[in-house]
MIDOSE-1310 file (N, C-alpha, C; in nm, 2 decimals, decimal comma, always signed):
residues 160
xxxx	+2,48/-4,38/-0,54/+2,50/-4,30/-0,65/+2,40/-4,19/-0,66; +2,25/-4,19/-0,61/+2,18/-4,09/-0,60/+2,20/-4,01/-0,55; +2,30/-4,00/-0,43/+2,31/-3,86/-0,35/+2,43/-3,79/-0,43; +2,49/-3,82/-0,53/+2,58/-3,77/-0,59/+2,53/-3,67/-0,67
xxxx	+2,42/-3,74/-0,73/+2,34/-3,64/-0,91/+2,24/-3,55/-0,77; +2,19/-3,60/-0,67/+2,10/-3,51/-0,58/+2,21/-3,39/-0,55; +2,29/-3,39/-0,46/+2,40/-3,34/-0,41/+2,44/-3,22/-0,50; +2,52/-3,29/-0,62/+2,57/-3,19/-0,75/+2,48/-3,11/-0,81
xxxx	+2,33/-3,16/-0,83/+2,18/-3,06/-0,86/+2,18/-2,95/-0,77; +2,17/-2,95/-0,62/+2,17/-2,83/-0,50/+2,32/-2,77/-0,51; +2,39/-2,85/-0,51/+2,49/-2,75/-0,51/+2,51/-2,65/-0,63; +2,46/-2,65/-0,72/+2,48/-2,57/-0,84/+2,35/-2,57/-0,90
xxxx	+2,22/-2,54/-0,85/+2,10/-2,50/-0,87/+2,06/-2,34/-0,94; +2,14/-2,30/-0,83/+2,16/-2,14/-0,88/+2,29/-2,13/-1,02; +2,37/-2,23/-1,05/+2,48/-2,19/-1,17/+2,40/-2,19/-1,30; +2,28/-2,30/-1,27/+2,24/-2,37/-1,41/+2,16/-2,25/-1,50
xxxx	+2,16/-2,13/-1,41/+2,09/-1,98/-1,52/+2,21/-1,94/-1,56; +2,33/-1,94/-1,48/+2,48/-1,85/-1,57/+2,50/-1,96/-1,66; +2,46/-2,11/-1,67/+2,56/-2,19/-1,75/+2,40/-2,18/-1,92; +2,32/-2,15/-1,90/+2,24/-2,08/-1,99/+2,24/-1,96/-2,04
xxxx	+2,28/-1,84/-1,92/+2,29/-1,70/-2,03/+2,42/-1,74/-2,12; +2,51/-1,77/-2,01/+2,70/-1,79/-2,05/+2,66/-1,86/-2,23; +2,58/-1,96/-2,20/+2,58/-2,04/-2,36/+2,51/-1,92/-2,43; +2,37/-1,87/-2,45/+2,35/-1,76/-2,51/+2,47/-1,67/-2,60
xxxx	+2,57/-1,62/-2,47/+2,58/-1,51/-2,54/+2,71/-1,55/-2,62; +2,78/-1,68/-2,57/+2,90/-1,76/-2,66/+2,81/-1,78/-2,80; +2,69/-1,83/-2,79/+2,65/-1,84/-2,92/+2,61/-1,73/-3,04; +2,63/-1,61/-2,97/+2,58/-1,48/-3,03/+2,74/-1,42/-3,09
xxxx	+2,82/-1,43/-2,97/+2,94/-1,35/-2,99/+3,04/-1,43/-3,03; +3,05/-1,55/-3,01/+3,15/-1,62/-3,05/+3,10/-1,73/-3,13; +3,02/-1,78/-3,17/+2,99/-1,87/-3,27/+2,93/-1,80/-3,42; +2,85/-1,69/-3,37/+2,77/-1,62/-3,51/+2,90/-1,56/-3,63
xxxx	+3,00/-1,54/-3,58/+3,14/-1,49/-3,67/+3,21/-1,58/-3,67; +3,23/-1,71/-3,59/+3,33/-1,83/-3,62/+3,21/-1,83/-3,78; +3,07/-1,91/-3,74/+3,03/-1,94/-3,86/+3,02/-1,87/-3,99; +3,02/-1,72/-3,96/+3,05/-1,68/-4,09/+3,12/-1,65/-4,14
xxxx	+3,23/-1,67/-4,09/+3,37/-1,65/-4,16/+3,42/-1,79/-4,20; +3,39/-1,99/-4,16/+3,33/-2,05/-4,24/+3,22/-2,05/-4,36; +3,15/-1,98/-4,35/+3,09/-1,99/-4,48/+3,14/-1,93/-4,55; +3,21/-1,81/-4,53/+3,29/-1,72/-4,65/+3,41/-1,79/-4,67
xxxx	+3,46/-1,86/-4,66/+3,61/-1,93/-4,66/+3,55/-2,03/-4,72; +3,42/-2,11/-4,73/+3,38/-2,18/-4,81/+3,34/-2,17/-4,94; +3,41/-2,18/-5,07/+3,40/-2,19/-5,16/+3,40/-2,31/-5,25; +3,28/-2,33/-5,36/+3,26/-2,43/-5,41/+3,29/-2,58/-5,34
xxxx	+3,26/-2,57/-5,20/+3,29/-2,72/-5,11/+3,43/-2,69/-5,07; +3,51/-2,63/-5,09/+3,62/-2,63/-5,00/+3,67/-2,56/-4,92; +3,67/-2,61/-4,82/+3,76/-2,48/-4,73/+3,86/-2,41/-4,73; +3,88/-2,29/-4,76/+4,03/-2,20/-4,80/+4,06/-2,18/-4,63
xxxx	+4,19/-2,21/-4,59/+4,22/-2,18/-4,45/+4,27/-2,01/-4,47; +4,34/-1,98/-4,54/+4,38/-1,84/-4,56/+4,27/-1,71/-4,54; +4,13/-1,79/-4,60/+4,05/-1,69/-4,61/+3,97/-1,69/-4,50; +3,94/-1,80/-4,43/+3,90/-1,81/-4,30/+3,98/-1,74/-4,17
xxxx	+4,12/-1,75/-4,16/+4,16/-1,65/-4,09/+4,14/-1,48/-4,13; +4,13/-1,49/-4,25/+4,15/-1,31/-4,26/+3,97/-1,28/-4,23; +3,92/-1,38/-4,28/+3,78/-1,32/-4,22/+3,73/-1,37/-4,09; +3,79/-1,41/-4,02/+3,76/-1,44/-3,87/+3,73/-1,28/-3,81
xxxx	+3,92/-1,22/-3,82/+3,91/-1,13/-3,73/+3,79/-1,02/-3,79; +3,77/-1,01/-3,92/+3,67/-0,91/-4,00/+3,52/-0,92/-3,93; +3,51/-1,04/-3,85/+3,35/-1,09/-3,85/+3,37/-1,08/-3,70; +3,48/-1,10/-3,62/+3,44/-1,04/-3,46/+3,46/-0,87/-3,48
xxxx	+3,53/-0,80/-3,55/+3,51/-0,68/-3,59/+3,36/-0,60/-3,62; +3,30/-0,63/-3,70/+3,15/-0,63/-3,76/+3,07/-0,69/-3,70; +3,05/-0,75/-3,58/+2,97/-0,83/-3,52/+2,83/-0,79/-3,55; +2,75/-0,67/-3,56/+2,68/-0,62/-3,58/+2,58/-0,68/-3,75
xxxx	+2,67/-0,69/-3,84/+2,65/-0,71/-3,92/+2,66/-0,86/-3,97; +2,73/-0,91/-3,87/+2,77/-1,04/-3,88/+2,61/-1,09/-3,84; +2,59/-1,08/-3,73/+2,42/-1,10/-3,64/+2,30/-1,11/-3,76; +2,33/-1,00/-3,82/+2,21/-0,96/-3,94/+2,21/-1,08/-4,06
xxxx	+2,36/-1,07/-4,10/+2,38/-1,18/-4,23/+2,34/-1,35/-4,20; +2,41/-1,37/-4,03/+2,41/-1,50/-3,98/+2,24/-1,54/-4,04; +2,11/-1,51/-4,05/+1,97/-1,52/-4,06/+1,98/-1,55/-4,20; +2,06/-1,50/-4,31/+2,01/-1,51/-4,44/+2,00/-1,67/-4,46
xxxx	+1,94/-1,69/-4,56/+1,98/-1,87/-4,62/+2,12/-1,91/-4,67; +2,23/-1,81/-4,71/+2,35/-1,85/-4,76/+2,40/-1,92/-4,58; +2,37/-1,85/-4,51/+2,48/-1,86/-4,35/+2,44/-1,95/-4,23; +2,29/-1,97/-4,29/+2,14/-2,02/-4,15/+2,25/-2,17/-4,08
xxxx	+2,28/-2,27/-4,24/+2,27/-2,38/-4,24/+2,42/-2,42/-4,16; +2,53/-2,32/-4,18/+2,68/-2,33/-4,16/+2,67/-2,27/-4,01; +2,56/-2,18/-3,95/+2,52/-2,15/-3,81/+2,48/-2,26/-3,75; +2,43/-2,31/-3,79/+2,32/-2,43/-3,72/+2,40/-2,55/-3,71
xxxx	+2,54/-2,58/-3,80/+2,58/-2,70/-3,77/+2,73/-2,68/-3,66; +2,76/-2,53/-3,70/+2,84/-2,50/-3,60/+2,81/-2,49/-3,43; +2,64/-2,45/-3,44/+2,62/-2,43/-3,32/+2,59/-2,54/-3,22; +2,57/-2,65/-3,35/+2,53/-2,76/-3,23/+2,63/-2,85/-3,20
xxxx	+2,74/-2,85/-3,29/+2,91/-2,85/-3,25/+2,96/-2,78/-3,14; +2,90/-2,67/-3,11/+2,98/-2,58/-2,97/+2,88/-2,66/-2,89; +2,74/-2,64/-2,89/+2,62/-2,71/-2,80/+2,69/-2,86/-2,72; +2,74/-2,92/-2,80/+2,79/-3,06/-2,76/+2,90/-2,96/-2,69
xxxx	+3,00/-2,93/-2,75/+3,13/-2,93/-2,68/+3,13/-2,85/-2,54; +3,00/-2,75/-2,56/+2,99/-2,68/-2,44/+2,92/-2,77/-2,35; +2,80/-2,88/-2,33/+2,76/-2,98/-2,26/+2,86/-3,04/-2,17; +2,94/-3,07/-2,26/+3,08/-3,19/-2,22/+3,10/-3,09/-2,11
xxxx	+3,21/-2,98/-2,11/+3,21/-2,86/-2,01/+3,10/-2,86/-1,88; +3,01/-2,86/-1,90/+2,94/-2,81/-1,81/+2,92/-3,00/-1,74; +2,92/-3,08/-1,76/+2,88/-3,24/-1,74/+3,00/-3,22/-1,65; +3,13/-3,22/-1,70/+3,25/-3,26/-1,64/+3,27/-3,10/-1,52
xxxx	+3,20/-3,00/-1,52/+3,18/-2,91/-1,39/+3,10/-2,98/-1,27; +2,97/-3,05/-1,33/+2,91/-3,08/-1,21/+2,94/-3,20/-1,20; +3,04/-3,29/-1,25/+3,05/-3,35/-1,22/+3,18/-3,37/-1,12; +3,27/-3,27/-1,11/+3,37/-3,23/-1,01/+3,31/-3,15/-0,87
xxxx	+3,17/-3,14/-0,92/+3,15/-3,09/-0,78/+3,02/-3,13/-0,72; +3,02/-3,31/-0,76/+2,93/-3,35/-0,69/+3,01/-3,38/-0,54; +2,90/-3,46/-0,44/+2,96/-3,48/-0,34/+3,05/-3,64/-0,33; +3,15/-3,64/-0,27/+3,22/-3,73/-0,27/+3,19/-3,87/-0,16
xxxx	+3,13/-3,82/-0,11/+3,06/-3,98/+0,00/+2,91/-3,93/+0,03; +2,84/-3,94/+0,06/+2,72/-3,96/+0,14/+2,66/-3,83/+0,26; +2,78/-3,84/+0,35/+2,82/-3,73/+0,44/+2,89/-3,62/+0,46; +2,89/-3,55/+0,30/+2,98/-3,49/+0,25/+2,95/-3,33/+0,31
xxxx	+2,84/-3,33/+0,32/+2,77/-3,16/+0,37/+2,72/-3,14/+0,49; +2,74/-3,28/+0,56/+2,68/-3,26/+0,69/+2,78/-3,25/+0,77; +2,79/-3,16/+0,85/+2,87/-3,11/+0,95/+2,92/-3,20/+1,09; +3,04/-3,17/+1,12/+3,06/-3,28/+1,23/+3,03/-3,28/+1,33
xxxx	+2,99/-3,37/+1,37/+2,91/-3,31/+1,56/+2,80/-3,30/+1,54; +2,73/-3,30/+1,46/+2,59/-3,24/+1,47/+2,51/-3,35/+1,46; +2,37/-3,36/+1,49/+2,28/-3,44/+1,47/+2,23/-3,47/+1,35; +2,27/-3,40/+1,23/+2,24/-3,36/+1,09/+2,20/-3,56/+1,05
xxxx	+2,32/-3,62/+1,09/+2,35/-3,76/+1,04/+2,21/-3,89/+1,08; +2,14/-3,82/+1,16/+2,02/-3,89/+1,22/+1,90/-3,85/+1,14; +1,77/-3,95/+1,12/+1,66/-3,91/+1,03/+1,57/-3,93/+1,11; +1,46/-3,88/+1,11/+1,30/-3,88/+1,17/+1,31/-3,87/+1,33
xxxx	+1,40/-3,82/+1,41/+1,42/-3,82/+1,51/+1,48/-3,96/+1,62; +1,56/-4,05/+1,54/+1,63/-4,14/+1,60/+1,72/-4,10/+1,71; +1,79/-3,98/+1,66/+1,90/-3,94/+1,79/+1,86/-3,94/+1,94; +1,73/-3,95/+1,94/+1,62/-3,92/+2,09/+1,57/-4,06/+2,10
xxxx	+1,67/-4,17/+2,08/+1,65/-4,31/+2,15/+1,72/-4,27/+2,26; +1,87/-4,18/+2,26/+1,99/-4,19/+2,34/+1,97/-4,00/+2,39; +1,96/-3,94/+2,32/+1,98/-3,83/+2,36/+1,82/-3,73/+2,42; +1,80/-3,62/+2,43/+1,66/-3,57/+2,48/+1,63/-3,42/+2,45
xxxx	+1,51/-3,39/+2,38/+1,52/-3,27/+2,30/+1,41/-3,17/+2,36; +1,43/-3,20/+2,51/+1,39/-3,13/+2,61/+1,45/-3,07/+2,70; +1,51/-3,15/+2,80/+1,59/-3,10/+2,93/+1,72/-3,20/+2,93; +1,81/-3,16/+3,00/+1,94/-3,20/+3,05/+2,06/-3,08/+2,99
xxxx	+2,17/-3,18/+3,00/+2,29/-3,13/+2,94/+2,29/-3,08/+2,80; +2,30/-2,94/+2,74/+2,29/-2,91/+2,65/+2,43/-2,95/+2,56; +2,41/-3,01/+2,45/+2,49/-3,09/+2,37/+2,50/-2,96/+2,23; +2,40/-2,96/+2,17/+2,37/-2,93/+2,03/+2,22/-2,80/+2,05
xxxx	+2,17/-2,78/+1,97/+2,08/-2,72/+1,97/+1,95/-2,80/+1,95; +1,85/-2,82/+2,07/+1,72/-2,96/+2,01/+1,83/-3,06/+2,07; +1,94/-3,05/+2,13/+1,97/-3,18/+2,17/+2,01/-3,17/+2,32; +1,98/-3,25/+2,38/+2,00/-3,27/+2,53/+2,05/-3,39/+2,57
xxxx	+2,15/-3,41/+2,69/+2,20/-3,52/+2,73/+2,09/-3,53/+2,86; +2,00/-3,61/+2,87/+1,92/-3,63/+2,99/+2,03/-3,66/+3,11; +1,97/-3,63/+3,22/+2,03/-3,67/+3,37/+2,03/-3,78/+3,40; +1,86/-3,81/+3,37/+1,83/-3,95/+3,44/+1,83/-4,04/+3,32
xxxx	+1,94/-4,06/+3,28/+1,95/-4,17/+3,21/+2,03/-4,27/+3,23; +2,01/-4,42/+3,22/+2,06/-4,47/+3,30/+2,21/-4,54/+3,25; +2,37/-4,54/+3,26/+2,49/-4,53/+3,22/+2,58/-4,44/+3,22; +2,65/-4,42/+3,19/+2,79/-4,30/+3,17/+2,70/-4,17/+3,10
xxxx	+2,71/-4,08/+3,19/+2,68/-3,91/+3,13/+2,78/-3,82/+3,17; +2,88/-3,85/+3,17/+2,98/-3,78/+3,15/+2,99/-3,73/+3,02; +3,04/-3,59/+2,99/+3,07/-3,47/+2,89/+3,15/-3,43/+2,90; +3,24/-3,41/+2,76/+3,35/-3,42/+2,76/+3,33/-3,26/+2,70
xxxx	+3,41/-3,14/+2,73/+3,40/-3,03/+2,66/+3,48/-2,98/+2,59; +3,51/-2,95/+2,45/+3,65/-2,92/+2,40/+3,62/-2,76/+2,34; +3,72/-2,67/+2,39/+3,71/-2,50/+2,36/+3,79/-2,49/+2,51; +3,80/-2,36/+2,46/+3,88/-2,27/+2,56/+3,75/-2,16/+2,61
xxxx	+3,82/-2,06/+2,76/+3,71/-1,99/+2,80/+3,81/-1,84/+2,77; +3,77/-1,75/+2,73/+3,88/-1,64/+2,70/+3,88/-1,56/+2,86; +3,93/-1,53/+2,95/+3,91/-1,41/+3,07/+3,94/-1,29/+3,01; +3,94/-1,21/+3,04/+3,97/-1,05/+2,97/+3,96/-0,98/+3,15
């Protein structure tokens, strides 16, 4: 299960600045006028739906002014509970990204053929990272070793 949360961390090391500006600027542009066109729709504890739509579009319109009012004390508290409502729902989002793009087995990134799959230099019980048959790069099929050294080669040669 570790190489999954290891795996999913490298692979999207570089996303986790866009999945921080991306939240920033949702919470400037898209949360600062959802909330205050809830507060303005809020009257005496109730929510009017009628007035919430007509001031929706008024408050992505005025954004500018929207930004400035969002700070006052009437708007701070209807910001702050909306934001940590998108905060969760945006988390969920981002949990269920990296979590579609962790790795699926073990050997998920390591390439086929390659020595990649060996650690601390095990492959060089059998193989030789000096002379013989070139295999891989760092990898050699020695001569004198003693069993079947036959090589098998798969590609084409192009003539022109």
């Amino acid at each position: 299960m570790n190489y999954k949360v290891e795996g999913a961390i490298r692979r999207n090391k570089n996303n986790f600045i866009i999945f921080i500006i991306l939240w920033i600027i949702l919470s400037i542009v898209f949360v600062m006028p959802i909330s205050y066109a809830i507060a303005n729709a809020t009257i005496n504890g109730q929510f009017m739906v009628d007035q919430f739509i007509g001031g929706i579009a008024d408050a992505f319109t005025n954004l500018g002014t929207v930004i400035g009012k969002t700070f006052t004390p009437g708007y701070l508290g209807t910001y702050g509970s909306t934001l940590f409502k998108f905060t969760i729902l945006y988390a969920i989002f981002v949990l269920v990204g990296l979590i579609k793009t962790a790795p699926k087995h073990e050997f998920s990134d390591i390439e086929h053929g390659s020595s990649d799959w060996s650690k601390n230099g095990e492959q060089y019980r059998v193989l030789s990272n000096k002379k013989g048959i070139i295999l891989a790069q760092n990898n050699y099929l020695p001569l004198d070793k003693r069993g079947n050294v036959n090589v098998l080669v798969v590609g084409r040669i192009r003539f022109w």
